[in-house]
C-alpha positions in Angstrom: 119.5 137.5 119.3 116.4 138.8 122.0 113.9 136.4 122.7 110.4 138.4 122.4 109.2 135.9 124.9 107.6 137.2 127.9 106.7 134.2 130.2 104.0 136.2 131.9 102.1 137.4 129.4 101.9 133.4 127.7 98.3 132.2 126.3 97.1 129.3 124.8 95.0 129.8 121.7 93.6 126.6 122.4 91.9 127.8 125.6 92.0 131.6 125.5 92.8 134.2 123.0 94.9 137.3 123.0 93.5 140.7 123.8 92.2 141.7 120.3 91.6 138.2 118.7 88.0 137.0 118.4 87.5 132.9 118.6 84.3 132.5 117.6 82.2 129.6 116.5 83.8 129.3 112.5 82.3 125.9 111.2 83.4 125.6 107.4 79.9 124.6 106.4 78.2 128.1 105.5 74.8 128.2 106.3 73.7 129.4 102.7 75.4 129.9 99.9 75.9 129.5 95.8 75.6 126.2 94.6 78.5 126.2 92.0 79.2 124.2 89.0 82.9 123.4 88.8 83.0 123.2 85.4 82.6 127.0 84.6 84.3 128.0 87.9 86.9 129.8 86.3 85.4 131.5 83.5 85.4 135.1 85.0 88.6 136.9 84.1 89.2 140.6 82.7 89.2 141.6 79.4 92.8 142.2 78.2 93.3 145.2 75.8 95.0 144.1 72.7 98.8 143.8 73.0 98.7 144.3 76.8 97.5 142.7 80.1 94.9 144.4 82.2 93.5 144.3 85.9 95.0 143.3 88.7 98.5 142.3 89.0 98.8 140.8 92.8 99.0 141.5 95.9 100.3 145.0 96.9 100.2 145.3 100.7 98.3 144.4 103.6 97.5 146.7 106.4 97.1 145.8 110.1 95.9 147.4 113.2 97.8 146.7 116.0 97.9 147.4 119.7 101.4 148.3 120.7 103.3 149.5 117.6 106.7 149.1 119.6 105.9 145.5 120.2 104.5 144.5 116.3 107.1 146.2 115.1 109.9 144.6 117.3 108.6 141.3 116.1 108.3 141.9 112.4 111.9 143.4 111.5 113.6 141.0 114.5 112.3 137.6 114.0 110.7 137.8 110.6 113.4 140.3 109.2 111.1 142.7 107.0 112.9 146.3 106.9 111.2 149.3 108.4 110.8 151.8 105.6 108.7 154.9 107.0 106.7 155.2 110.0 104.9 158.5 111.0 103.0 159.5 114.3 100.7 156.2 114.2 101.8 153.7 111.5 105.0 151.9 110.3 105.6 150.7 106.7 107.7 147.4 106.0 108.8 145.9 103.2 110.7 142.3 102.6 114.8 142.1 101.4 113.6 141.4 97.7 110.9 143.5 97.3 111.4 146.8 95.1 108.2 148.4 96.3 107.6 150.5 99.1 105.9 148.6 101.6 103.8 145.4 102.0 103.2 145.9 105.4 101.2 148.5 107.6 101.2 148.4 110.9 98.7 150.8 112.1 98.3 151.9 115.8 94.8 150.9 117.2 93.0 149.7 120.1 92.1 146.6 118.3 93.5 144.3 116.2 92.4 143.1 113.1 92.8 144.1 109.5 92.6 147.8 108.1 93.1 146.8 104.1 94.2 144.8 101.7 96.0 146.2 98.8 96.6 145.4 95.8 98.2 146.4 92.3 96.8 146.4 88.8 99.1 147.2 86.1 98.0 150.2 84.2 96.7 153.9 85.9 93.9 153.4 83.3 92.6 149.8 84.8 92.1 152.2 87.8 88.9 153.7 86.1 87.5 150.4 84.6 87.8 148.8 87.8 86.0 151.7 89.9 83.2 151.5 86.8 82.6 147.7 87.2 82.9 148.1 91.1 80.0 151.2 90.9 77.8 149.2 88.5 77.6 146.1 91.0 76.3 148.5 93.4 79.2 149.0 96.1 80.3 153.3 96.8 83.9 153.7 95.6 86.4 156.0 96.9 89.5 158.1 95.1 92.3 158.6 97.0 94.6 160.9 95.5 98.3 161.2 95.1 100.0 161.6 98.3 97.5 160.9 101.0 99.0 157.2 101.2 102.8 157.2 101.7 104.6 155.6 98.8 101.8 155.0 96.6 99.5 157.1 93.5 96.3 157.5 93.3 94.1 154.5 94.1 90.5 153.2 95.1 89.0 151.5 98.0 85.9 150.2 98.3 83.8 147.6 101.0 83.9 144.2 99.4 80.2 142.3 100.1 82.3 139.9 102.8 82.8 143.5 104.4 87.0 144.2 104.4 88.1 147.1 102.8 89.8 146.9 99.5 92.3 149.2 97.9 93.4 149.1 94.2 96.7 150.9 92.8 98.8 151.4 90.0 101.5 153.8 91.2 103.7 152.5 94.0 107.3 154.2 94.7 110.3 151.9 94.4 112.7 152.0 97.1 115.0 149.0 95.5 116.6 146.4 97.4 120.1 146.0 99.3 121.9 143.8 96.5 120.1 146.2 93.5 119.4 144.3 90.1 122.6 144.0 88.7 125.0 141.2 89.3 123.3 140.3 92.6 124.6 137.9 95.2 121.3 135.6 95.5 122.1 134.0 98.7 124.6 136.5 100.6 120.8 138.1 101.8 119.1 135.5 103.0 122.4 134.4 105.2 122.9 137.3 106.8 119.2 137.5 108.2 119.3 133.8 109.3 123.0 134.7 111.2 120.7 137.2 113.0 118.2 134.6 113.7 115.6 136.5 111.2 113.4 133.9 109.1 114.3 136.5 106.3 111.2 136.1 103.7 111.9 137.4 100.1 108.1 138.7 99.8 104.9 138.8 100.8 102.6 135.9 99.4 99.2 135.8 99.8 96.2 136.2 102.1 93.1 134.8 103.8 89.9 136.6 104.7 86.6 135.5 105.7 83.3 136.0 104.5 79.4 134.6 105.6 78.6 134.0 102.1 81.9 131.9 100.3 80.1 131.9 97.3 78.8 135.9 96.7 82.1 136.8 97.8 83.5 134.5 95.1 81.5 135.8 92.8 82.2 139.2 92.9 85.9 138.5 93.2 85.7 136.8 89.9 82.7 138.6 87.8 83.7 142.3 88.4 87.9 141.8 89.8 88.8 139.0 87.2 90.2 136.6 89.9 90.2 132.7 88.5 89.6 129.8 91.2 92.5 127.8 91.4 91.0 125.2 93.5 87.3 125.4 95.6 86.0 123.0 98.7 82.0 122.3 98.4 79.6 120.8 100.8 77.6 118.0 100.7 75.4 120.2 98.5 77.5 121.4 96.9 78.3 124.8 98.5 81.5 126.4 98.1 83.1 126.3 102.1 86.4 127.7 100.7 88.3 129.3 97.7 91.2 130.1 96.6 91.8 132.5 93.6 95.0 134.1 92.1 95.8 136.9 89.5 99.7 136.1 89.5 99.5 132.6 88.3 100.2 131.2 91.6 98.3 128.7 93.5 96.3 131.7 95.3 96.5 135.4 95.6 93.5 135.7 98.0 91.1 133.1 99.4 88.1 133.1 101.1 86.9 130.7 104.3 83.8 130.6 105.6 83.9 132.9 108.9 82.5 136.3 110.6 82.5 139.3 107.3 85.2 141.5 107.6 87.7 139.0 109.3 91.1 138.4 108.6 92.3 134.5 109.1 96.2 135.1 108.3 98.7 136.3 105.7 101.5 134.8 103.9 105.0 135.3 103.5 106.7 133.5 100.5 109.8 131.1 101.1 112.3 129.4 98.6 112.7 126.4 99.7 111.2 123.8 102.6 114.7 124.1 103.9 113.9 127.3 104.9 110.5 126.9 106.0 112.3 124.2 108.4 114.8 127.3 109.7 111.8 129.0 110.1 110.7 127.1 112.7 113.8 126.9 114.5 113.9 130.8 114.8 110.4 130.9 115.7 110.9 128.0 118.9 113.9 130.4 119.3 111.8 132.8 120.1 108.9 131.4 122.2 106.4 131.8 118.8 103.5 129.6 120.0 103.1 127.8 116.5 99.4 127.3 115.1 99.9 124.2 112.9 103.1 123.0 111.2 105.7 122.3 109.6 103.2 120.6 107.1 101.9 120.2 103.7 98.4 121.8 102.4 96.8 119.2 99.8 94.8 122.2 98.4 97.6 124.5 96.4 100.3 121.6 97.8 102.6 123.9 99.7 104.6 123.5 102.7 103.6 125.3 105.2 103.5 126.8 109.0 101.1 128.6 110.8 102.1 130.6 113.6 101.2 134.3 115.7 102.5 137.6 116.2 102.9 139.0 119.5 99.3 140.6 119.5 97.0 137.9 117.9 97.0 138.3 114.2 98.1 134.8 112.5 100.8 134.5 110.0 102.3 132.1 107.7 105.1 130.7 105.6 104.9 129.0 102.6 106.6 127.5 99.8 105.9 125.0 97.1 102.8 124.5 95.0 102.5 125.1 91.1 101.7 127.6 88.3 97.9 127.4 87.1 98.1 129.2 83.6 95.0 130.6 82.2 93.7 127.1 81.0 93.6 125.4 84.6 90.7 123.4 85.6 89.4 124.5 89.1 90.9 121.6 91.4 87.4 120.3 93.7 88.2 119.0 97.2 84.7 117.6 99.0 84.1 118.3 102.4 84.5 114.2 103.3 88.2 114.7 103.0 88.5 118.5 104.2 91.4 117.2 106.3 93.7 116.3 104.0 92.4 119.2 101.9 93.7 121.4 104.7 96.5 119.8 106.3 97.2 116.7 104.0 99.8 114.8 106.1 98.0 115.2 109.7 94.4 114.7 107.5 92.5 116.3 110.3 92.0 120.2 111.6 93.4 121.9 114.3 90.4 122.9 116.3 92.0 126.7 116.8 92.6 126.8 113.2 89.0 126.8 111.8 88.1 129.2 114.6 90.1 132.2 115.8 90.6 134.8 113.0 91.8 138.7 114.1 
C-alpha cells in the first residue's frame, strides 16, 4: 500500500491550516438567535399523501471543490476505498462498495476548497414540484436543472438555503449496482478485500455538517418548509439553539447545523458497521500519515462512535457507527451548553480547540 504522506508538505491544524481551509473565530454560542421550545421541536414534518411517503428521502451526494483533483482523488479511492465512477474535464464522481446509486461524491476542480452542494433525494418526481412551491413561497429563487446537465441524475432543484450553501433536491438518480449485486451476496467478502488493500472500505455515505450564523432560522426552515425532525438540539444559557441535528431517514441525523461562518462546511460522514471497524479505520489512516482531528471516541449527542480526521487538502471527514433509530414519535433529546463537552465528545468531556473552529 502507498503512503500519501508527504513529510514536507506536513501542517498542524492546531497552529496553521491548509491552503484552502479557513480557521476562524467559531464560538458555539450564536450571537442571536430563536429561542426554542423543546417541547414542539419536532413538529415540522411533510405532509404524506395517502398510501405513500413524501419529501425527502436522505442524503444523495455531496459535492466538493478541491485543489488538485489527482491528489483528492488518490486519497478518496486509496485510503478510504470509494470507486471512481465518471470523471470528465474538471470533476470526478465516487460512489461507496454498497451503494446502488451513481455517485455520493463530487470532487470538483477549484482554486479553493470548500463545499459546492449538498444533495439530496426525495422519493417521488412529483415532491420535486411541492418542494420548489414551498421553497418559492418562503421567499428563496429556485432553479430547474434538467435531465442530463448533472451526470447520473434527473431533473432536480437547487436553491441558496438562508445559512447560504447551495442545496440540490432529486428524484431520478441512475443505478450503477454494486460488485456483489443483490442476489445471494457475500456480505463480508467486500469489506475484506478493501481492508487487505489497506482501504477503510465504508459501505455508504452517512451524513453531514454545515454551518450557519443563525442555528435557529436555519433550523427553521429545514424543518417548516423541507420536513426535517430534530433528533436532538444544544441551547444556550438562554436558551438558544448552538447546534442541531435533524434526519429524514430515521437515523440519529441526516444533516446538522453548528454555529459558524454561512455557507461553511464542518465535515461529512461516512457510515461504518461496526466499532471494530472504526478501530481499522484508524490503523489505516496512522498508516497513512492522516493527521487525525479527534478520535476514536464516542459523541453523547446521537451516541456514535466516531473519528474525525482530514483529507489531503483541508476538508474534514468522518466515520461513524452506532446510535439509534428515532421513529416519527421521538422526543427532541436537549443537551445544555454546561455540559457541551460530553455532548460533543462524551468520554474526553471537553472540545478540541481545532474542532469548534476550522471548517472548509
Amino acid at each position: 500500500m502507498t503512503s500519501l504522506r508527504d513529510p514536507e508538505a506536513e501542517v498542524d491544524l492546531a497552529e496553521g491550516t491548509p491552503a484552502g481551509m479557513f480557521r476562524e473565530e467559531m464560538p458555539w454560542r450564536p450571537a442571536d438567535g430563536a429561542r426554542v421550545d423543546p417541547s414542539d421541536s419536532r413538529a415540522a414534518t411533510l405532509p404524506t399523501k395517502p398510501g405513500r411517503p413524501s419529501g425527502i428521502l436522505r442524503l444523495a451526494h455531496v459535492d466538493v471543490t478541491v485543489t488538485d483533483l489527482d491528489l483528492a482523488t488518490a486519497y478518496y479511492t486509496g485510503v478510504i476505498g470509494m470507486q471512481e465512477v465518471a470523471r470528465d474535464d474538471d470533476a470526478v464522481y465516487l460512489k461507496c462498495w454498497d451503494e446502488e446509486d451513481h455517485h455520493s461524491l463530487k470532487l470538483q476542480y477549484s482554486p479553493r476548497v470548500g463545499l459546492d452542494l449538498m444533495s439530496f433525494k426525495v422519493y417521488h418526481a412529483d415532491d420535486l414540484d411541492e418542494l420548489e412551491n414551498k421553497v418559492a413561497r418562503y421567499g428563496l429563487p429556485v432553479q430547474r436543472i434538467s435531465k442530463g446537465e448533472v451526470l447520473g441524475q434527473g431533473e432536480s432543484i437547487r436553491f441558496g438555503t438562508p445559512s447560504g450553501q447551495t442545496m440540490e433536491l432529486v428524484a431520478d438518480i441512475e443505478k450503477v449496482g454494486t460488485s456483489r449485486g443483490m442476489t445471494n451476496p457475500n456480505i463480508l467478502e467486500e469489506y475484506g478485500e478493501h481492508l487487505a488493500l489497506g482501504q477503510i472500505a465504508p459501505p455508504r455515505m452517512d451524513h453531514m455538517l454545515v454551518t450557519a450564523e443563525e442555528v435557529g432560522e436555519a433550523t427553521q426552515f429545514y424543518m417548516d418548509v423541507l420536513g426535517f425532525r430534530i433528533t436532538e438540539q444544544l441551547l444556550d444559557g438562554n436558551g438558544h439553539q448552538m447546534a442541531t441535528w435533524m434526519e429524514r431517514s430515521h437515523s440519529p441525523h441526516d444533516l446538522a447545523i453548528v454555529h459558524g461562518p454561512n455557507g461553511g462546511l464542518h465535515h461529512f460522514a461516512y457510515w461504518l458497521d461496526e466499532w471494530d471497524h472504526v478501530r481499522d479505520a484508524a490503523d489505516i489512516l496512522a498508516y497513512n500519515g492522516i493527521q487525525l482531528d479527534v478520535g476514536p471516541t464516542r459523541h453523547g449527542i446521537t451516541r456514535g462512535s466516531t473519528i474525525y480526521f482530514f483529507d489531503p487538502l483541508g476538508t474534514r471527514n468522518e466515520v461513524f457507527t452506532g446510535g439509534y433509530r428515532p421513529d416519527p414519535d421521538f422526543p427532541t433529546i436537549t443537551w445544555t451548553e454546561d455540559n457541551i463537552g460530553r455532548a460533543v465528545f462524551y468520554y474526553e468531556g471537553r472540545l478540541n480547540d481545532r474542532f469548534m473552529r476550522v471548517h472548509t
